[in-house]
C-alpha positions in Angstrom: 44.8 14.7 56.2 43.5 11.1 56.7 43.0 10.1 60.4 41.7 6.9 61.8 39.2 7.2 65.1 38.3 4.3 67.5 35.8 4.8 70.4 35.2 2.1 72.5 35.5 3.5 76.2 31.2 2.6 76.9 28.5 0.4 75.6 29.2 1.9 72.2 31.6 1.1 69.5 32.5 3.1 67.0 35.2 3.9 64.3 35.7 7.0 62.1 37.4 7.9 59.2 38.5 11.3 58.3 39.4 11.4 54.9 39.6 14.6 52.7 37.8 16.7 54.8 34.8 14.7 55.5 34.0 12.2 58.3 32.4 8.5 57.6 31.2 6.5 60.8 30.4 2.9 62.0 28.5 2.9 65.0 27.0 0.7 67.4 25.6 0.0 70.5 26.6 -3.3 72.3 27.9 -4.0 75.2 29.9 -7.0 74.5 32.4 -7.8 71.5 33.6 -4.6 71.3 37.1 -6.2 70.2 35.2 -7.7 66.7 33.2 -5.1 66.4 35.9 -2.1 66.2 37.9 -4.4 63.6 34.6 -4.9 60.6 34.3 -1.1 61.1 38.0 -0.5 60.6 38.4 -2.7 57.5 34.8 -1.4 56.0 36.0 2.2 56.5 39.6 1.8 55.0 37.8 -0.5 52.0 35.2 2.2 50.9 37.8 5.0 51.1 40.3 3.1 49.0 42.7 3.9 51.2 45.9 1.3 53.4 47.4 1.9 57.0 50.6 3.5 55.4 48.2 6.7 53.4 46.8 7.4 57.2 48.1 10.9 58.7 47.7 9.3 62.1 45.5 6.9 64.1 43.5 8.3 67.0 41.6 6.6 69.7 39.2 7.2 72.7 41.4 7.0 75.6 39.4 6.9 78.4 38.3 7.6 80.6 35.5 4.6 80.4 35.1 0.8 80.8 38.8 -0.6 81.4 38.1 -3.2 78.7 37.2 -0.8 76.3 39.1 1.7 76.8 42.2 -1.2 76.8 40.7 -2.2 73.8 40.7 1.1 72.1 44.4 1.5 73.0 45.4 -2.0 71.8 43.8 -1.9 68.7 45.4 2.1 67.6 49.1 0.4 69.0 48.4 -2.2 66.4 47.7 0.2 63.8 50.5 2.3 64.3 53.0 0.3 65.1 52.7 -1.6 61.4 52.4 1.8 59.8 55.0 3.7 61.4 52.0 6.3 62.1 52.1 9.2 65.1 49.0 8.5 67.3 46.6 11.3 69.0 45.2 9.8 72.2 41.6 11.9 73.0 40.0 12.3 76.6 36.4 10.0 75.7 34.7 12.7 77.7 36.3 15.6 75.5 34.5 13.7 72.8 31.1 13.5 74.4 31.4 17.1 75.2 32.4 18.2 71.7 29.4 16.4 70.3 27.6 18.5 72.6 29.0 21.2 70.5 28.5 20.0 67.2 25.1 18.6 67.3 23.4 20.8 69.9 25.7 23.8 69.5 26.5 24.0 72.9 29.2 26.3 74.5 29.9 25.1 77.8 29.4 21.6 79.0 29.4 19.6 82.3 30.2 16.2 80.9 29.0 12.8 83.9 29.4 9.7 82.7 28.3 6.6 85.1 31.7 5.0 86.3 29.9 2.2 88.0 30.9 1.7 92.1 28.3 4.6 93.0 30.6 7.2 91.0 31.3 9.6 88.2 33.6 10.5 85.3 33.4 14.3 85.4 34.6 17.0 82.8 33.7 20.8 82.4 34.7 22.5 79.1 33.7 25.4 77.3 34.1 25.8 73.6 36.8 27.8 72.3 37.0 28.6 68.6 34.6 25.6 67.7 37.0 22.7 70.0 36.4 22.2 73.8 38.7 23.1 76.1 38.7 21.5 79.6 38.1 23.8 82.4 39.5 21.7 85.5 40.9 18.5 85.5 39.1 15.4 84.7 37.9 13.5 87.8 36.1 10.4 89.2 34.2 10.8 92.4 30.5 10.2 94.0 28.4 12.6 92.2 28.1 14.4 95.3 31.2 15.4 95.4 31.8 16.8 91.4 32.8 20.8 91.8 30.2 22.8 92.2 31.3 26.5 91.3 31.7 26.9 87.6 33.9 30.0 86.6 32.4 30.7 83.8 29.2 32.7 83.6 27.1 31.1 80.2 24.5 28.7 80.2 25.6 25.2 81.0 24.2 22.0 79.7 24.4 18.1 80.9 25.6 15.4 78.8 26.3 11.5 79.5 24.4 9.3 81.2 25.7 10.2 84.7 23.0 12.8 85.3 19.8 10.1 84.3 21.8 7.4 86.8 22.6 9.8 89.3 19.9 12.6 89.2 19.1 12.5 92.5 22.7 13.7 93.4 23.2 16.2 90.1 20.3 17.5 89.2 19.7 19.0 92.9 22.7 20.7 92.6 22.7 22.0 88.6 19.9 23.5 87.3 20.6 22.9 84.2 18.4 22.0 80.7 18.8 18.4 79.8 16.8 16.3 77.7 16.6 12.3 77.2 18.9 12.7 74.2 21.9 14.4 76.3 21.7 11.9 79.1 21.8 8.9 76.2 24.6 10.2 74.1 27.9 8.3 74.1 30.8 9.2 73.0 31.5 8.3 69.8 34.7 8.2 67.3 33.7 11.2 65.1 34.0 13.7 68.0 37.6 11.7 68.5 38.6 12.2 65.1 37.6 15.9 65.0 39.7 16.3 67.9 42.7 14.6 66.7 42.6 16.4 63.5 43.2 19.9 65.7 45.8 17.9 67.4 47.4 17.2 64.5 47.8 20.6 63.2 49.0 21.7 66.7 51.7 18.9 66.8 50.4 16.9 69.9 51.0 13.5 68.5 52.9 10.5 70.3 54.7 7.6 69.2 52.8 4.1 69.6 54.7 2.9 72.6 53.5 6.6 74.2 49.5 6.0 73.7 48.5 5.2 77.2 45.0 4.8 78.6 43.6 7.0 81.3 41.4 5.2 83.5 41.6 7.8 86.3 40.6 5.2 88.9 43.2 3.5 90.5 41.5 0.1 91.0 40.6 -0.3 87.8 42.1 -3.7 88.0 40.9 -5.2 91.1 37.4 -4.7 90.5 35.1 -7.4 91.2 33.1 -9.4 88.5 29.8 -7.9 89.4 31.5 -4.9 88.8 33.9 -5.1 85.7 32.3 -3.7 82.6 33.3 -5.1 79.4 
Protein backbone atom coordinates (compact mmCIF):
# COMPACT_ATOMS: atom_id res chain seq x y z
CA UNK A 1 0.00 0.00 0.00
CA UNK A 2 1.41 3.43 -1.06
CA UNK A 3 -0.31 6.52 0.55
CA UNK A 4 0.50 10.08 0.09
CA UNK A 5 0.22 12.46 3.60
CA UNK A 6 0.01 16.32 3.66
CA UNK A 7 -0.03 18.32 6.96
CA UNK A 8 -0.27 21.69 6.83
CA UNK A 9 -3.16 22.77 9.37
CA UNK A 10 -0.19 24.95 11.83
CA UNK A 11 3.11 26.54 11.52
CA UNK A 12 4.41 23.25 10.21
CA UNK A 13 4.51 21.69 6.83
CA UNK A 14 4.96 18.46 6.18
CA UNK A 15 4.42 15.59 3.67
CA UNK A 16 4.76 11.72 4.07
CA UNK A 17 5.10 8.88 2.01
CA UNK A 18 4.11 5.54 2.97
CA UNK A 19 5.53 3.21 0.74
CA UNK A 20 6.04 -0.56 1.27
CA UNK A 21 5.59 -0.50 4.80
CA UNK A 22 7.81 2.24 5.75
CA UNK A 23 7.29 5.98 6.22
CA UNK A 24 9.72 8.84 4.67
CA UNK A 25 9.00 12.57 5.83
CA UNK A 26 9.74 16.25 4.82
CA UNK A 27 9.22 18.45 7.50
CA UNK A 28 9.30 21.99 8.36
CA UNK A 29 8.55 24.60 10.40
CA UNK A 30 7.42 27.92 8.75
CA UNK A 31 4.77 29.88 9.03
CA UNK A 32 4.41 31.32 5.67
CA UNK A 33 4.64 29.51 2.11
CA UNK A 34 3.14 26.64 3.19
CA UNK A 35 1.59 26.26 -0.54
CA UNK A 36 5.54 25.88 -2.03
CA UNK A 37 6.67 24.24 0.60
CA UNK A 38 4.13 21.10 0.58
CA UNK A 39 4.74 20.90 -3.33
CA UNK A 40 9.17 20.34 -3.13
CA UNK A 41 8.31 17.79 -0.43
CA UNK A 42 5.68 16.07 -2.59
CA UNK A 43 7.81 15.91 -5.78
CA UNK A 44 11.20 14.87 -3.51
CA UNK A 45 9.15 12.16 -1.86
CA UNK A 46 7.51 10.65 -5.06
CA UNK A 47 11.23 11.13 -6.93
CA UNK A 48 13.27 9.02 -4.24
CA UNK A 49 10.57 6.33 -4.16
CA UNK A 50 10.42 5.93 -7.82
CA UNK A 51 7.07 6.02 -7.72
CA UNK A 52 3.97 8.42 -10.07
CA UNK A 53 0.43 9.73 -8.78
CA UNK A 54 -1.30 6.67 -10.70
CA UNK A 55 1.07 3.73 -8.33
CA UNK A 56 -0.54 5.74 -5.08
CA UNK A 57 -3.18 3.57 -3.06
CA UNK A 58 -4.61 6.89 -1.99
CA UNK A 59 -3.77 10.49 -0.98
CA UNK A 60 -4.40 11.65 2.54
CA UNK A 61 -4.37 14.95 4.12
CA UNK A 62 -4.56 16.87 7.54
CA UNK A 63 -7.97 18.16 7.52
CA UNK A 64 -8.23 20.35 10.13
CA UNK A 65 -8.99 21.37 12.35
CA UNK A 66 -6.05 24.33 12.20
CA UNK A 67 -5.21 27.59 10.36
CA UNK A 68 -7.93 28.07 7.50
CA UNK A 69 -5.22 28.67 5.05
CA UNK A 70 -3.52 25.65 5.84
CA UNK A 71 -5.76 23.55 6.36
CA UNK A 72 -7.47 24.91 2.71
CA UNK A 73 -4.22 24.39 1.52
CA UNK A 74 -3.92 20.82 2.55
CA UNK A 75 -7.28 20.12 1.02
CA UNK A 76 -6.54 21.84 -2.29
CA UNK A 77 -3.43 20.31 -2.86
CA UNK A 78 -4.80 16.25 -2.08
CA UNK A 79 -8.07 17.38 -4.58
CA UNK A 80 -5.34 18.03 -7.07
CA UNK A 81 -3.68 14.92 -6.57
CA UNK A 82 -6.53 12.82 -6.71
CA UNK A 83 -8.49 14.15 -9.06
CA UNK A 84 -5.50 13.57 -11.90
CA UNK A 85 -5.02 10.16 -10.53
CA UNK A 86 -8.36 8.91 -10.21
CA UNK A 87 -7.20 8.06 -6.45
CA UNK A 88 -9.81 7.57 -3.22
CA UNK A 89 -8.78 10.18 -0.58
CA UNK A 90 -8.65 9.69 3.46
CA UNK A 91 -9.28 13.06 5.09
CA UNK A 92 -7.63 12.79 8.94
CA UNK A 93 -8.72 14.99 12.04
CA UNK A 94 -4.96 17.20 12.42
CA UNK A 95 -5.57 16.70 16.12
CA UNK A 96 -6.05 12.73 15.69
CA UNK A 97 -2.58 13.19 14.28
CA UNK A 98 -1.09 15.09 17.12
CA UNK A 99 -2.57 12.68 19.47
CA UNK A 100 -1.36 9.54 17.65
CA UNK A 101 2.18 10.94 17.76
CA UNK A 102 1.58 11.10 21.25
CA UNK A 103 1.28 7.46 20.93
CA UNK A 104 3.95 6.58 18.87
CA UNK A 105 6.69 8.60 20.18
CA UNK A 106 5.86 8.83 23.88
CA UNK A 107 3.74 5.67 24.03
CA UNK A 108 0.98 7.33 25.43
CA UNK A 109 -2.55 5.78 25.90
CA UNK A 110 -4.88 8.44 26.51
CA UNK A 111 -4.50 11.94 25.28
CA UNK A 112 -6.11 15.48 25.88
CA UNK A 113 -5.10 17.08 22.56
CA UNK A 114 -5.26 21.67 22.85
CA UNK A 115 -4.12 23.31 20.15
CA UNK A 116 -4.12 27.34 20.18
CA UNK A 117 -7.02 28.41 17.83
CA UNK A 118 -6.14 32.09 18.11
CA UNK A 119 -9.29 34.56 19.28
CA UNK A 120 -8.61 33.50 23.06
CA UNK A 121 -9.70 29.71 22.17
CA UNK A 122 -8.98 26.05 21.76
CA UNK A 123 -9.08 23.16 19.38
CA UNK A 124 -9.82 20.31 21.85
CA UNK A 125 -9.71 16.43 21.38
CA UNK A 126 -9.62 13.45 23.93
CA UNK A 127 -8.70 9.99 22.60
CA UNK A 128 -7.49 6.96 24.02
CA UNK A 129 -5.52 4.38 22.10
CA UNK A 130 -7.18 1.32 21.00
CA UNK A 131 -5.18 -1.45 19.40
CA UNK A 132 -2.12 0.95 18.73
CA UNK A 133 -4.75 3.90 16.68
CA UNK A 134 -6.58 6.70 18.65
CA UNK A 135 -9.91 6.67 18.99
CA UNK A 136 -11.83 9.98 19.86
CA UNK A 137 -13.54 10.02 23.01
CA UNK A 138 -16.12 13.03 22.53
CA UNK A 139 -16.39 15.19 19.74
CA UNK A 140 -13.89 17.55 18.64
CA UNK A 141 -14.54 21.12 19.82
CA UNK A 142 -13.35 24.84 19.75
CA UNK A 143 -14.09 26.90 22.84
CA UNK A 144 -12.19 29.24 25.56
CA UNK A 145 -10.03 26.85 27.34
CA UNK A 146 -12.18 27.30 30.23
CA UNK A 147 -14.78 25.84 28.99
CA UNK A 148 -12.97 22.27 27.41
CA UNK A 149 -14.95 19.15 29.35
CA UNK A 150 -13.67 18.54 32.39
CA UNK A 151 -14.71 14.85 33.38
CA UNK A 152 -12.79 12.30 31.54
CA UNK A 153 -14.54 8.82 31.46
CA UNK A 154 -11.75 6.97 31.39
CA UNK A 155 -9.78 6.18 34.38
CA UNK A 156 -5.69 5.93 32.98
CA UNK A 157 -3.25 8.49 33.17
CA UNK A 158 -3.74 11.30 30.81
CA UNK A 159 -1.13 13.44 29.13
CA UNK A 160 -1.16 17.12 27.30
CA UNK A 161 -0.11 17.63 23.83
CA UNK A 162 -0.17 20.83 21.49
CA UNK A 163 0.62 24.03 22.22
CA UNK A 164 -2.74 25.07 23.74
CA UNK A 165 -1.68 24.04 27.30
CA UNK A 166 1.88 26.37 27.12
CA UNK A 167 -0.59 29.43 25.57
CA UNK A 168 -3.27 28.76 27.78
CA UNK A 169 -1.81 27.32 31.09
CA UNK A 170 -3.28 29.57 33.21
CA UNK A 171 -6.79 28.14 32.17
CA UNK A 172 -5.66 24.25 31.66
CA UNK A 173 -3.23 23.42 33.76
CA UNK A 174 -5.42 24.55 36.91
CA UNK A 175 -7.87 22.29 35.95
CA UNK A 176 -5.59 19.00 34.62
CA UNK A 177 -3.04 17.81 36.59
CA UNK A 178 -1.48 16.25 34.25
CA UNK A 179 2.52 15.45 33.24
CA UNK A 180 3.58 17.69 30.38
CA UNK A 181 6.87 18.55 29.29
CA UNK A 182 8.23 21.38 26.78
CA UNK A 183 8.40 18.75 24.02
CA UNK A 184 4.40 17.88 24.26
CA UNK A 185 3.34 21.49 24.37
CA UNK A 186 5.79 22.14 21.00
CA UNK A 187 4.72 19.14 19.01
CA UNK A 188 2.74 19.79 15.81
CA UNK A 189 1.07 17.66 13.99
CA UNK A 190 2.71 16.29 11.37
CA UNK A 191 1.99 14.14 8.02
CA UNK A 192 3.44 10.85 9.34
CA UNK A 193 0.85 10.48 12.08
CA UNK A 194 -1.75 11.39 8.98
CA UNK A 195 -0.49 8.70 6.90
CA UNK A 196 -0.49 6.10 9.65
CA UNK A 197 -3.95 6.99 10.11
CA UNK A 198 -5.05 6.82 6.64
CA UNK A 199 -3.38 3.54 6.11
CA UNK A 200 -5.99 1.98 8.94
CA UNK A 201 -8.58 3.84 6.99
CA UNK A 202 -7.82 2.26 4.14
CA UNK A 203 -7.99 -1.23 5.24
CA UNK A 204 -11.31 -0.38 6.99
CA UNK A 205 -12.79 1.19 3.65
CA UNK A 206 -13.32 4.85 4.91
CA UNK A 207 -12.12 6.53 1.84
CA UNK A 208 -14.00 9.40 -0.19
CA UNK A 209 -13.97 10.56 -3.65
CA UNK A 210 -12.00 13.94 -4.36
CA UNK A 211 -15.03 16.17 -4.69
CA UNK A 212 -15.98 14.50 -0.90
CA UNK A 213 -12.60 15.71 0.96
CA UNK A 214 -13.82 18.63 2.86
CA UNK A 215 -12.07 20.65 5.48
CA UNK A 216 -13.20 20.88 8.99
CA UNK A 217 -12.55 24.06 10.46
CA UNK A 218 -15.06 23.75 13.34
CA UNK A 219 -15.32 27.50 13.78
CA UNK A 220 -17.90 29.09 11.92
CA UNK A 221 -16.20 32.43 11.25
CA UNK A 222 -13.45 31.06 9.90
CA UNK A 223 -13.92 33.49 7.03
CA UNK A 224 -14.58 36.71 8.44
CA UNK A 225 -11.72 36.84 10.67
CA UNK A 226 -9.86 39.97 10.89
CA UNK A 227 -6.25 40.44 9.48
CA UNK A 228 -4.71 40.69 12.87
CA UNK A 229 -6.26 37.56 13.30
CA UNK A 230 -6.04 35.29 10.12
CA UNK A 231 -3.19 32.82 10.30
CA UNK A 232 -1.59 31.75 7.22
Amino acid sequence: MNILAIETSTQACSAALLCRGEIQQRYQVAPRGHGDLILTMIDELMAEAGLSPSQLSAVAFGRGPGAFTGVRIATSVAQGIAFGADLPVVPVSSLAALAQAGFRHKGYQAILCAVDARMGEVYWGAYQIKQGVVSLLSDEIVCRPEFVPERLEVDVQWHGMGNGWQVYADSLTDRFSLPINDDDMAWLARAEEVAVLAQHAVERGETVSAEQAIPVYLRDNVAVKSKKTTEA
